[in-house]
C-alpha positions, -999 to +999 in steps of 0.1 A: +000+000+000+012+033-008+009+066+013+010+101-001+010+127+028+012+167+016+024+192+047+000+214+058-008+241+041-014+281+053-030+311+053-006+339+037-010+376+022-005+380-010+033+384-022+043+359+006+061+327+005+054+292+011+069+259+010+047+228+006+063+192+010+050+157-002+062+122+012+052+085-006+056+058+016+051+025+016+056-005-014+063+013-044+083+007-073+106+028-087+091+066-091+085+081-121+072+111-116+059+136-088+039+164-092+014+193-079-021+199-092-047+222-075-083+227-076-103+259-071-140+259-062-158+255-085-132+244-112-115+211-121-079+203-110-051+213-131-015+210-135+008+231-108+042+213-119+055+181-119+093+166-121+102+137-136+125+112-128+155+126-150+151+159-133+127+177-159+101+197-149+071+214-165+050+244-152+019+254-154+025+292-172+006+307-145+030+300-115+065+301-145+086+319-122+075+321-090+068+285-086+100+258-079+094+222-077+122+197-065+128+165-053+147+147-029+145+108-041+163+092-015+135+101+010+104+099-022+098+135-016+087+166-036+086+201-030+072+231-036+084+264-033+060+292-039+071+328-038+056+360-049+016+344-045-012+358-059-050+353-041-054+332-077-031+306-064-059+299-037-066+266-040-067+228-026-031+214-036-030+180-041+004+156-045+004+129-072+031+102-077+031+079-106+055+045-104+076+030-128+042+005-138+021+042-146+000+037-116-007+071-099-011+079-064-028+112-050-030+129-017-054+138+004-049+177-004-037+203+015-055+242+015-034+273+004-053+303+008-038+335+000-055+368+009-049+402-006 
């Protein structure tokens, strides 16, 4: 069984900063790919950014930079550093993992709300 746990996320004013982290645990192959979505209310969940297992990563154009993901594959972790945020990042975040057989792996979400 596999376990995907997201930090908790925060309440910050807009132009803050915040770091949001991601653990999988548990029997899983070898990882392929970890990534961020998020879901407004009201709208479906897109892409944040995701990193794959060579290092590459794609971003959503909205968060191009201000958003940094990274990963840390000893310990099956991904990050996500947000800076400059905007109340339009407000959002449930959720944490996905896909294994070396495709199969995908979500968390439970985490809540970023950013006020202006």
């Amino acid at each position: 069984q596999v376990k995907v746990v997201e930090s908790v996320g925060a309440l910050v004013q807009a132009g803050g900063s915040l770091r949001l982290s991601c653990a999988a645990s548990g029997t899983i192959f070898r990882i392929n790919a970890m990534g961020w979505y998020r879901q407004a209310p009201g709208k479906q969940r897109d892409l944040v950014a995701n990193i794959i297992s060579d290092g590459s990563t794609n971003y959503a154009d909205s968060v191009k930079g201000r958003f940094t993901i990274s990963r840390d594959n000893a310990k099956n972790t991904v990050y996500l550093q947000m800076n400059s945020l905007r109340p339009e990042d407000t959002a449930v975040y959720y944490c996905k993992v896909v294994d070396s057989r495709w199969a995908e792996y979500w968390g439970q979400g985490t809540q970023v709300t950013v006020s202006s």
